[in-house]
C-alpha positions in Angstrom: 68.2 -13.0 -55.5 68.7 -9.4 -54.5 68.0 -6.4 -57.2 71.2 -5.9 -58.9 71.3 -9.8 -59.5 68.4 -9.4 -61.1 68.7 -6.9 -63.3 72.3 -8.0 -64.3 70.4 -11.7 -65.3 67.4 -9.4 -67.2 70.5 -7.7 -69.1 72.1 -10.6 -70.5 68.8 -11.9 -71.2 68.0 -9.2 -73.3 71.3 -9.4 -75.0 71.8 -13.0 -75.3 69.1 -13.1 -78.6 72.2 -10.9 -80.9 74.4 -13.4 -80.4 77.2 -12.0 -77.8 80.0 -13.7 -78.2 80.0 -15.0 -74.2 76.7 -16.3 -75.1 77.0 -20.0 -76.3 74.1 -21.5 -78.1 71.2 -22.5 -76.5 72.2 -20.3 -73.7 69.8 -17.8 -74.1 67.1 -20.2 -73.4 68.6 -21.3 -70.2 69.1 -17.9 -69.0 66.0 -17.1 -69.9 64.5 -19.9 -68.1 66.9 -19.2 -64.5 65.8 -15.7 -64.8 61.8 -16.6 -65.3 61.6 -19.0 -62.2 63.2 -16.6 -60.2 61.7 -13.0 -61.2 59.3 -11.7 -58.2 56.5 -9.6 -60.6 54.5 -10.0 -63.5 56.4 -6.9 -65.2 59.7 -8.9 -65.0 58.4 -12.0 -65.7 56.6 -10.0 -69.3 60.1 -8.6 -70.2 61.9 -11.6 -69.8 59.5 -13.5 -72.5 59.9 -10.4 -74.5 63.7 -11.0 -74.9 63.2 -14.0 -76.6 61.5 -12.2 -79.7 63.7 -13.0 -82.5 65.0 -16.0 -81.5 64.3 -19.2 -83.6 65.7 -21.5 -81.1 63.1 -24.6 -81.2 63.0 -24.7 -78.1 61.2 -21.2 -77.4 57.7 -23.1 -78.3 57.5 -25.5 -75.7 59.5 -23.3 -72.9 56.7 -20.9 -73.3 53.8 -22.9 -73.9 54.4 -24.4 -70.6 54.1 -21.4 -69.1 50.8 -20.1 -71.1 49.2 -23.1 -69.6 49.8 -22.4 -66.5 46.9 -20.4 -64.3 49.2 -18.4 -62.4 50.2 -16.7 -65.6 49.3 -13.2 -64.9 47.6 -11.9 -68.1 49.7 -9.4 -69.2 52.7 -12.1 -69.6 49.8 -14.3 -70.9 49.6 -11.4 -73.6 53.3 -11.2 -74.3 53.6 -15.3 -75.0 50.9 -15.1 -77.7 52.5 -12.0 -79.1 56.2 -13.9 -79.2 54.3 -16.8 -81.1 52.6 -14.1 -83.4 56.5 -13.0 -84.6 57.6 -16.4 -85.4 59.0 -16.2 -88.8 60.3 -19.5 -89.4 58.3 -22.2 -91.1 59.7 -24.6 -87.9 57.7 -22.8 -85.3 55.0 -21.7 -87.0 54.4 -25.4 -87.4 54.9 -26.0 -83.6 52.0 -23.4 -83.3 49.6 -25.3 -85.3 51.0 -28.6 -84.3 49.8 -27.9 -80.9 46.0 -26.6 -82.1 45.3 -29.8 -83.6 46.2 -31.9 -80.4 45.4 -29.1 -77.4 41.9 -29.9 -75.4 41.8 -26.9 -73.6 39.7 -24.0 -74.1 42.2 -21.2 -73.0 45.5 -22.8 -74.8 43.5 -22.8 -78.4 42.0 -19.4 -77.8 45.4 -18.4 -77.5 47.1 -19.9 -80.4 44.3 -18.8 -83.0 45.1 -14.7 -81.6 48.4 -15.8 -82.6 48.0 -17.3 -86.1 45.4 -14.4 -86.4 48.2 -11.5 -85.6 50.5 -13.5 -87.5 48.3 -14.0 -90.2 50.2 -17.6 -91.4 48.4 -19.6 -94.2 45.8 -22.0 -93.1 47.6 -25.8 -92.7 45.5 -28.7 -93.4 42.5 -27.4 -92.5 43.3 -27.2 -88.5 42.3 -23.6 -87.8 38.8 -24.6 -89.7 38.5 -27.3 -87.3 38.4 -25.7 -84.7 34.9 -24.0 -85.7 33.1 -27.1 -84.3 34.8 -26.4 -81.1 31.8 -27.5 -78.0 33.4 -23.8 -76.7 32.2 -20.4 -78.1 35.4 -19.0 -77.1 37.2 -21.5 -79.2 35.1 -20.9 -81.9 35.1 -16.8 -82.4 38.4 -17.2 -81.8 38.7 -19.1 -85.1 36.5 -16.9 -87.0 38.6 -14.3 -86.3 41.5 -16.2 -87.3 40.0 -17.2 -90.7 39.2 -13.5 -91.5 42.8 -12.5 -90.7 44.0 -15.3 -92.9 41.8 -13.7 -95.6 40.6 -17.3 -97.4 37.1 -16.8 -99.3 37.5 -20.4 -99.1 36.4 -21.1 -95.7 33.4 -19.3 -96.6 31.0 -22.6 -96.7 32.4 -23.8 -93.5 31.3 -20.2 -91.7 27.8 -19.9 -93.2 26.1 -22.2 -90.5 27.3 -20.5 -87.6 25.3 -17.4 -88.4 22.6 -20.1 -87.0 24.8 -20.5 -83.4 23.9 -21.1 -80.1 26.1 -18.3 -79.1 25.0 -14.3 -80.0 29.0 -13.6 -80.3 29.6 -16.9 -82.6 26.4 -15.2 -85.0 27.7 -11.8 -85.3 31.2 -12.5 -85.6 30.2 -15.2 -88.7 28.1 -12.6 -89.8 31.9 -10.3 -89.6 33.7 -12.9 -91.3 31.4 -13.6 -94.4 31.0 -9.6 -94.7 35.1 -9.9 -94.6 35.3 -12.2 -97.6 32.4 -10.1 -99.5 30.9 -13.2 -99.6 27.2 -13.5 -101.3 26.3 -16.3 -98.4 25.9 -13.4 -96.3 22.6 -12.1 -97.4 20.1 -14.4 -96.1 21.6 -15.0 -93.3 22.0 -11.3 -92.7 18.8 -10.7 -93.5 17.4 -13.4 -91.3 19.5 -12.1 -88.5 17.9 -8.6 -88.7 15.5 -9.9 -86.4 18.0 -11.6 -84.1 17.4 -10.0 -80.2 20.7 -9.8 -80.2 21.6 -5.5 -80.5 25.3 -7.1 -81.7 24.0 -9.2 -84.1 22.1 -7.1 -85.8 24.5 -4.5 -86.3 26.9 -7.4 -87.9 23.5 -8.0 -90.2 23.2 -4.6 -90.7 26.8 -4.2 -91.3 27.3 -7.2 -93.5 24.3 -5.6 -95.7 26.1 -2.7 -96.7 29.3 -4.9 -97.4 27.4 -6.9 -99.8 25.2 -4.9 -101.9 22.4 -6.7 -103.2 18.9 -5.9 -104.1 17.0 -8.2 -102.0 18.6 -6.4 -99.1 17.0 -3.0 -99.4 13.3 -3.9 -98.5 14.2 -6.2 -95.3 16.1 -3.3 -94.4 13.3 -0.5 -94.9 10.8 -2.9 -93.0 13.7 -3.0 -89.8 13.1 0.5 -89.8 10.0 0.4 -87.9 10.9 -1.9 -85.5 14.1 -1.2 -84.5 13.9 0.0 -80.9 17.0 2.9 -80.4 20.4 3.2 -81.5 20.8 1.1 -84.8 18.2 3.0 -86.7 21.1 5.4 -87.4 22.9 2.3 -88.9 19.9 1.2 -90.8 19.5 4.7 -92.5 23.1 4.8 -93.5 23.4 1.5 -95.2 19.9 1.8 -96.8 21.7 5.5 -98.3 24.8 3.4 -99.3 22.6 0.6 -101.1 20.2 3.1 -103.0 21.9 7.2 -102.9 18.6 8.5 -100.9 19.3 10.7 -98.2 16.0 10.2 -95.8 17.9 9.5 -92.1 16.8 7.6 -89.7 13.0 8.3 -90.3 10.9 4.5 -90.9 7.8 6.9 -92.1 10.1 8.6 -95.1 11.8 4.9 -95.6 8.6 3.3 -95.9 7.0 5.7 -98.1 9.7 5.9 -100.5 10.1 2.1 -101.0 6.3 1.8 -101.8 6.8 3.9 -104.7 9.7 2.4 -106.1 8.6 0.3 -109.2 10.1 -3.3 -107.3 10.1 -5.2 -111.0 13.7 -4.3 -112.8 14.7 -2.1 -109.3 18.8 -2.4 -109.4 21.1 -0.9 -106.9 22.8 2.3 -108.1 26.5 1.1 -108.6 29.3 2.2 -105.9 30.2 5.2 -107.9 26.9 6.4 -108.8 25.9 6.3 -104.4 29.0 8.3 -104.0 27.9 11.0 -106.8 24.3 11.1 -105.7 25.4 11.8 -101.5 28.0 14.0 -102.4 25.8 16.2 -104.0 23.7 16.5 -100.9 24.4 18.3 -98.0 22.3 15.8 -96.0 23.5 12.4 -93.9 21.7 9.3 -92.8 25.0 8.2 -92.0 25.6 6.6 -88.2 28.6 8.5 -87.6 26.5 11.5 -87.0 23.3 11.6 -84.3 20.9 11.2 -86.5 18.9 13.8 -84.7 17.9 17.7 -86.1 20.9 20.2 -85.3 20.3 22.7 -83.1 22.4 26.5 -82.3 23.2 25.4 -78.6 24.2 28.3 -76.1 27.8 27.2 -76.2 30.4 24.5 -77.6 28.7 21.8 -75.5 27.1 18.2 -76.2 26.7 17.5 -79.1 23.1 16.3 -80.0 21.5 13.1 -78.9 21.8 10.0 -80.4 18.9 7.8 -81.4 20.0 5.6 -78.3 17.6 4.6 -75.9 20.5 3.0 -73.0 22.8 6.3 -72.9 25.8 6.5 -69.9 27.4 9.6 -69.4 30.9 9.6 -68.0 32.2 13.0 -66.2 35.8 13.8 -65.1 35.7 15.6 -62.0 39.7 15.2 -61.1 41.0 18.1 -59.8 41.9 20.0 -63.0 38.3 20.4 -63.9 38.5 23.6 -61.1 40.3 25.6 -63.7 39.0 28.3 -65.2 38.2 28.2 -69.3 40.6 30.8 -71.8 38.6 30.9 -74.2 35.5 32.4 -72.6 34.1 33.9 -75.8 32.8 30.5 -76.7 30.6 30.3 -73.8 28.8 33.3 -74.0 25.2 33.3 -73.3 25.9 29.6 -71.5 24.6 31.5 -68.4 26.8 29.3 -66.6 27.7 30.1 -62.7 31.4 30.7 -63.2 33.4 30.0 -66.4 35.4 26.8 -64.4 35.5 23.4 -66.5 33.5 21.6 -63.6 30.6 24.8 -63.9 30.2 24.4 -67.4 30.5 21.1 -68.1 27.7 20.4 -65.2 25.0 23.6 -66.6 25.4 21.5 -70.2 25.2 17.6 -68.7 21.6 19.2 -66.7 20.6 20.7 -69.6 21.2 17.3 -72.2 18.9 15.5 -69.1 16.7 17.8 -69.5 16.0 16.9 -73.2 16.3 13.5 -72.8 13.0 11.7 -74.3 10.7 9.3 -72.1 11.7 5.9 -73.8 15.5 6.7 -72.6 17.2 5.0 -69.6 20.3 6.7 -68.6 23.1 6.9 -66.4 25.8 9.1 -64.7 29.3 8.0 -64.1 31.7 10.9 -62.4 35.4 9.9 -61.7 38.3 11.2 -60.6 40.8 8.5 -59.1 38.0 6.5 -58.1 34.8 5.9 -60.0 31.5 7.3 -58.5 27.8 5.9 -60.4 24.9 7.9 -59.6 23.4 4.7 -60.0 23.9 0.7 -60.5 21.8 0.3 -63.1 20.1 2.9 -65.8 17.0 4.7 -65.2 14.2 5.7 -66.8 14.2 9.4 -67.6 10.7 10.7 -66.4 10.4 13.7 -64.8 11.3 13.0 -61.1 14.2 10.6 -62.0 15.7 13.8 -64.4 15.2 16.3 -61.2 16.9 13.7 -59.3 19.9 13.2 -61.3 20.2 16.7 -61.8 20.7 17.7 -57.7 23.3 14.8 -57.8 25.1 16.4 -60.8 24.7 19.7 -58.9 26.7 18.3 -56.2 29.5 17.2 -58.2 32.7 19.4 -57.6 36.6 18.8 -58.6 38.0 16.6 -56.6 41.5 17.7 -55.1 41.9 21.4 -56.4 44.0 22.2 -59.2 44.4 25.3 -57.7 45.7 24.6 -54.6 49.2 23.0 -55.1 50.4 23.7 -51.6 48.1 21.0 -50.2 49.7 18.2 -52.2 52.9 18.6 -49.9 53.1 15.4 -47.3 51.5 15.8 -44.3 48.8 18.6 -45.0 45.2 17.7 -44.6 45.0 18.5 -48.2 47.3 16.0 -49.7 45.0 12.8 -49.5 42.5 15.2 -51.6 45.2 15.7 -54.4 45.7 11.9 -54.4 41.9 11.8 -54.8 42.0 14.1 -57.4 43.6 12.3 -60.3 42.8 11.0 -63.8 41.4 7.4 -63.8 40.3 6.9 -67.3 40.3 3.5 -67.5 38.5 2.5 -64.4 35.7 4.9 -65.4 35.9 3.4 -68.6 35.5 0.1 -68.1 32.8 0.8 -65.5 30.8 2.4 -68.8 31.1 -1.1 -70.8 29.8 -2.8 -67.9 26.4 -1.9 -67.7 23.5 -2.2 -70.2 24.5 1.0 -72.0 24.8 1.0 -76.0 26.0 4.4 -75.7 28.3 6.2 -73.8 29.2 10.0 -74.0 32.6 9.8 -71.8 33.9 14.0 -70.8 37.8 15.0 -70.0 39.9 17.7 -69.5 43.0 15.9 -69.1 45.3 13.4 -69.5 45.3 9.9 -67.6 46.8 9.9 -64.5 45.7 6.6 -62.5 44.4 3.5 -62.5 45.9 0.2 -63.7 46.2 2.0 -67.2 47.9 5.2 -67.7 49.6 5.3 -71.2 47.0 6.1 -74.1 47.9 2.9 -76.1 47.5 0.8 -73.3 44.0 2.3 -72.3 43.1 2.2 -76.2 44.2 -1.7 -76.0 42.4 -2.1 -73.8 39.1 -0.5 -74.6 39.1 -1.8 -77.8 39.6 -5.5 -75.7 36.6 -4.7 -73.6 34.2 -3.7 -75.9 34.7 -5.9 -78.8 31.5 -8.2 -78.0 29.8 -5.3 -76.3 30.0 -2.8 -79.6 29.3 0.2 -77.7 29.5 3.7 -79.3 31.5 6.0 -77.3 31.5 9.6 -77.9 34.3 11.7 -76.6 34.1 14.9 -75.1 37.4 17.3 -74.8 37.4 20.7 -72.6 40.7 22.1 -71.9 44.1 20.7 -71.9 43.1 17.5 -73.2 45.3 15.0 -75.1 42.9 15.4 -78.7 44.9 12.1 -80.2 43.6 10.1 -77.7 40.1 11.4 -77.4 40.0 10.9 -81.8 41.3 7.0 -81.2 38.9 6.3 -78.4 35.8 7.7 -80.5 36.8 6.4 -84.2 37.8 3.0 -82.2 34.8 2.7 -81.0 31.5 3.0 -82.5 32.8 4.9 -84.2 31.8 7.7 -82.2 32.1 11.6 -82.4 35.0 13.3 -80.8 33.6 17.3 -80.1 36.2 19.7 -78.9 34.8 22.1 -76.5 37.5 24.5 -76.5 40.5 25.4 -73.5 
């Protein structure tokens, strides 16, 4: 079928659903199926399922269905099936959704119909999406958590509680999520319990779940953690400890410890909600995990912000060609003592200097990208003195890939061009290189917009991201110097975390 046939066949399809009157009925499901078999990529195959939104032929279900079954589904049209199930809106084929849960075997099939009854967020039908929490797959099994939260059912409660005890660290926390969700009381043994899961995931649900569900018997649990707790989550300890009692004392065990032991424990009650909220507003002190956690210092110019309490920290530099320019705003980098006052310069004199003051029980790594990703490393390090001089020459070598500056090399046939091609944004790629390793923080830097890699638009790297990380629960911090899209550096930070977005200035 040449290209015009094609996209004449993709046309009707897409009109066919608003009821044209050359369009008999049932026809749109026949096109749609003619046009499927014969479409020759994955983007034509996910438009052609997209045409079918809206329609409540019943045959729609099982036409699709076949198809999500199949492994040569590329994902993405994987993705737009389950989201077409998610907008049915008639009672008919919701039931064929849940119809099919109750009978399917397969692991991949019932993942995807509980995302689509937890998008769709249809009340629970006889119990099905609750059966499915016995599931011999973990997969299955978070997948119907999550479900239950979205359908928002206090209910199901009892039937959660025991998988706080799982097999699976994902199944634990994401219990631990869902009884948090319904502001269930169940949750606060089994949070407390899990504080001392080895799990870094589930103990930030226990953590989390802990604030959700105020009660007294959490706060000493909770002060004890304190001095084990080996990095990052001692920043979430301290807030939720400030949420649960109004002191402001960070994430310091010592000050923790020493207040507890002088609280009278016989009669001690929580402050109510409102009286936390008056107490902390009245100080100009955080324990909160949004911030570092660590004492501010007057840095020489609008660079890092200070380190975390992490002990696993990745840091992620752009060196695509438009980190060459020069900054405007140079008044906000005086006294940086920086070799020139180019993005690349700057941002290289401030990563040196943040490895510099990185403590002893940190392992780190460096992640610099530009259309492809380059690690220092494969796996973190530890950051004594002759690993920090050697990542420091490495960043020293780092330049902008490509050149900004030098347009006239981009055109065909010049020796420059393959340097300009090298040169571009690949923020996903670099990304999703960051979640792969052991990291639990990531400080990722840009100066511009997305350019490359299998991801481009800022939704679709957001999507993504937030796919990628969901069982990891990394905190990424966001870094902006230049021309910067400052939406999408925000989203990526609050998405995830949630971390600090820090403008550095153009």
């Amino acid at each position: 079928m040449n290209r015009l046939a094609r996209g004449l066949l993709l046309f009707l399809c897409a009109l066919a659903p608003f009821g044209l009157a050359s369009a008999q009925k049932g026809e749109e499901l026949a096109l749609f199926k003619r046009f499927y078999s014969s479409a020759r990529s994955a983007a034509e195959r996910k438009e052609a399922v997209l045409t079918l939104r809206g329609l409540a032929d019943p045959g729609v279900f099982p036409a699709l269905y076949a198809r999500l079954g199949d492994k040569a589904t590329e994902p993405d049209v994987a993705e737009a099936i389950v989201e077409l199930f998610a907008g049915f809106r008639s009672a008919a084929q919701e039931q064929q959704v849940y119809d099919a849960l109750k009978s399917e075997k397969a692991e991949a099939l019932k993942s995807a119909l509980l995302q689509a009854i937890a998008r769709a967020r249809w009340p629970e039908r006889a119990g099905i999406v609750a059966l499915q929490l016995s599931d011999k797959s973990w997969e299955v099994r978070r997948r119907a958590l999550d479900a239950l939260l979205a359908l928002g059912d206090p209910l199901a409660a009892e039937k959660v509680a025991p998988l706080c005890d799982d097999a699976s660290d994902v199944v634990r926390f994401k219990a631990l999520d869902t009884l948090a969700g319904f502001r269930s009381a169940l949750v606060v043994p089994r949070a407390i319990a899990r504080l001392e899961d080895a799990s870094r995931q589930v103990r930030h649900s226990a953590i989390h779940a802990l604030a959700v569900v105020r009660d007294k018997a959490s706060v000493e649990p909770l002060v004890q953690r304190m001095r084990k707790e080996p990095g990052l989550l001692l920043l979430d300890l301290g807030e939720t400890l400030a949420s649960l009692t109004g002191q402001e004392l960070g994430p310091d065990p010592e000050r923790w410890a020493h207040w507890w032991a002088a609280v009278p424990k016989e009669g001690y009650e929580i402050p109510e909600v409102a009286a936390v909220a008056f107490l902390r507003g009245s100080r100009a002190a955080r324990s909160g995990a949004g911030g570092s956690g660590m004492p501010e210092t007057k840095p020489s110019g609008p660079v890092f912000p200070p380190l975390t309490q992490s002990r696993l920290i990745t840091f992620v530099i752009d060196c695509s060609g438009s980190m060459e320019a020069l900054v405007t705003e140079r008044e906000r980098y005086a006294g940086g003592d920086y070799p020139d006052f180019s993005r690349m310069e700057i941002v290289k004199a401030e990563l040196m200097r943040v490895i510099d003051r990185l403590p002893a029980n940190v392992r780190f790594g460096i992640i610099a990208f530009a259309t492809d990703v380059m690690p220092w490393k494969t796996d973190l390090q530890p950051a004594n003195i002759v690993v920090k001089f050697a990542a420091k020459e490495w960043v020293k070598r780092l330049h902008a890939i490509g050149g900004a500056a030098q347009p006239s090399l981009a055109i065909p046939g010049l020796p420059g061009a393959n340097a300009i091609e090298k040169g571009r944004t690949n923020t996903f790629d670099a990304l999703r290189e960051a979640l792969r390793g052991e990291a639990d923080t990531v400080f990722f830097l840009s100066d511009g917009r997305p350019t490359a890699g299998p991801y481009v638009e800022p939704e679709d790297i957001l999507r993504e991201v937030r796919k990628l990380n969901e069982l990891r629960k990394v905190v990424i911090h966001t870094i902006g110097i230049g021309e910067f899209d400052a939406s999408f550096m925000l989203r990526l930070a609050q998405e995830n975390g949630p971390g600090q977005f820090t403008d550095l200035g153009k």
